[in-house]
C-alpha distance (Angstrom), angle and dihedral (degrees) to the residues before:
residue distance angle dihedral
X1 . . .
X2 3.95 . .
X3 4.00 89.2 .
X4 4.00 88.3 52.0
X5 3.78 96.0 57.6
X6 3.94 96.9 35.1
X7 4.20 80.0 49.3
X8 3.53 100.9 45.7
X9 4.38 88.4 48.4
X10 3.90 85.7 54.9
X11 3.61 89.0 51.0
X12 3.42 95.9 43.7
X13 4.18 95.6 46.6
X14 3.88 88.5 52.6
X15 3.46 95.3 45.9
X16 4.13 87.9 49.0
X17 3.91 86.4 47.8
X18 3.98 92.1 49.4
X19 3.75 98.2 48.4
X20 4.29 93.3 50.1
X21 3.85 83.8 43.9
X22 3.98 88.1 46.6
X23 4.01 93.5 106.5
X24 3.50 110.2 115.6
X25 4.11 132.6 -168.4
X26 3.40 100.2 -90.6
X27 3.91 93.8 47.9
X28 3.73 80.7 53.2
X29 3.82 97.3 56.2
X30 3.71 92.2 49.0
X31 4.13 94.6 51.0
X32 4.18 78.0 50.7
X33 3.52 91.8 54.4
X34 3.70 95.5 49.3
X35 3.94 85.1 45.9
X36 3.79 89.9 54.6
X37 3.54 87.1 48.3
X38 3.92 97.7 47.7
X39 3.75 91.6 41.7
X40 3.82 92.2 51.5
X41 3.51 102.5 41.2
X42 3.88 93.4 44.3
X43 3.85 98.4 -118.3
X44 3.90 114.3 175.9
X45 3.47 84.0 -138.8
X46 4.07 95.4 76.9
X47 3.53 91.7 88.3
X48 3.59 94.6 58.3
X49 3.69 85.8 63.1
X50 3.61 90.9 73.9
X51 3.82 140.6 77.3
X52 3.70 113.3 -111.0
X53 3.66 91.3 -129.4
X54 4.29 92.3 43.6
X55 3.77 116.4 160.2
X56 4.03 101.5 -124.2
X57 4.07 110.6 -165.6
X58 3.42 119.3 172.9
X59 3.75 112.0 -166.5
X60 4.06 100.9 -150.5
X61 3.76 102.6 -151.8
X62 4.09 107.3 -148.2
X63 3.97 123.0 -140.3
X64 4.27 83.4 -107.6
X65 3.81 88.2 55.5
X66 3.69 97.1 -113.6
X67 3.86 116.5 135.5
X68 3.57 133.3 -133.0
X69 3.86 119.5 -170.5
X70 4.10 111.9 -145.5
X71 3.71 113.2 -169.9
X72 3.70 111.5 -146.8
X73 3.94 125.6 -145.4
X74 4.04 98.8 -113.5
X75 4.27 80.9 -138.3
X76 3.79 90.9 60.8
X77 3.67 94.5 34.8
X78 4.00 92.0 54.1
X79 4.02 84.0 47.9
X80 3.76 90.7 50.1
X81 3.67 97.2 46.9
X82 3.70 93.6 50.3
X83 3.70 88.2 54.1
X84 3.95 97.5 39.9
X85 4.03 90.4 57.7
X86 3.56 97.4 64.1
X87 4.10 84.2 43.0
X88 3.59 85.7 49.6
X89 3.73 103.6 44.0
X90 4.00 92.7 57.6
X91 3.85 89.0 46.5
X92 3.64 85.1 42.8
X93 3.73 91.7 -138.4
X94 3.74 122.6 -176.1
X95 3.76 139.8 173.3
X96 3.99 121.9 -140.8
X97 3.41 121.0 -156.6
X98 3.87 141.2 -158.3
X99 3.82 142.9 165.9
X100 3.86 89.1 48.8
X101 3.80 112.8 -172.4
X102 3.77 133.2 178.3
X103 3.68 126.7 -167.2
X104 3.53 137.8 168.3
X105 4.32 117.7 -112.3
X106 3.47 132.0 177.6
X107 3.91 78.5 -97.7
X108 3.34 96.7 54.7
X109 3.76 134.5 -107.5
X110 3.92 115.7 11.7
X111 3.96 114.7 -160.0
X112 3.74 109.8 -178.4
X113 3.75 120.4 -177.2
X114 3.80 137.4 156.4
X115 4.08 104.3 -131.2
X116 3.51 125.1 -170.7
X117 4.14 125.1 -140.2
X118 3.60 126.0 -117.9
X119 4.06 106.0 -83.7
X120 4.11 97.8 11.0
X121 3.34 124.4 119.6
X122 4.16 87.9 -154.5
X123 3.85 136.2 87.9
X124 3.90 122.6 -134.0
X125 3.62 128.3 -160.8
X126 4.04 120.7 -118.6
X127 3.75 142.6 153.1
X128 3.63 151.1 -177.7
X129 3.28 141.6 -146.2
X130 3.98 114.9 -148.7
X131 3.94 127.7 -171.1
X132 3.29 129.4 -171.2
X133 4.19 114.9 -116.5
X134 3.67 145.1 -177.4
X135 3.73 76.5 -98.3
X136 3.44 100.1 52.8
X137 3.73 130.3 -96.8
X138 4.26 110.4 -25.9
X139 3.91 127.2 -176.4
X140 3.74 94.0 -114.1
X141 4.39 91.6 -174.1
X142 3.62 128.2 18.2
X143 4.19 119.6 -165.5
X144 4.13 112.3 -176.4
X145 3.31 124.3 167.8
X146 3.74 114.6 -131.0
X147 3.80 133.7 -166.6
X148 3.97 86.4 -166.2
X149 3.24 103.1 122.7
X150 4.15 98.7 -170.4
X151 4.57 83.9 81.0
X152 3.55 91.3 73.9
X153 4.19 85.6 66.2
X154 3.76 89.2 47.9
X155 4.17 89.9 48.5
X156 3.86 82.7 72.9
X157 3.77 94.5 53.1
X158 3.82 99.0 49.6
């Protein structure tokens, strides 16, 4: 009788573990649609997209092609991004995007994509990692590549 209920918790934990791990690809690829969607048409809602404890890199791209990864606090980068969209909506800055991927990780769901700024004629290399919550699915790591060079002065202040 022991080895029935110690059995039927095993079961039970995996099957728990499967169904919040249940996101696949394609479920993936539409929640990056919708964040292309949010991001570009300034929707408040973009930050509820995200975990509240996201890793934020930003992966400053200097003019001798050397790379320098700056991790952002996810409290300042929420602050920032609340204050870049209204920036961004008079400037009516968007990102394209192209060469979108999506790929299961131990993590998760990896997108990868290279997206392009408003105005440029380059691409730059990002990705996110998305899980699947009690709250839905949340970008859990962000990577974008940046040619910004003001991050490098915020890598000290981290």
């Amino acid at each position: 009788m022991q080895k029935l209920k110690i059995i039927t918790i095993i079961s039970l934990l995996c099957l728990s573990q499967i169904a919040v791990q249940a996101q696949t690809p394609k479920e993936a690829m539409d929640f990056f649609i919708k964040y292309m969607d949010c991001a570009n048409s300034y929707d408040k809602n973009l930050l509820d997209m995200y975990s509240s404890d996201a890793k934020i890199i930003r992966e400053v791209v200097k003019p001798t092609g050397e790379v320098v990864d700056v991790v952002v606090p996810t409290k300042r980068f929420f602050k920032e991004l609340k204050l870049g969209q209204k920036t961004a909506k008079l400037r009516k800055y968007r990102n394209k995007y192209r060469n979108i991927i999506a790929q299961e990780v131990p993590e998760g769901i990896k997108i990868t994509a290279e997206r392009q700024p408003s105005k440029e004629t380059y691409w730059l290399k990002m990705y996110q990692i998305v899980k699947d919550t009690d709250s839905g699915m949340k970008i859990t790591e962000e990577m974008m590549q940046t040619k910004v060079q003001a991050f490098l002065d915020q890598k000290d202040k981290n």
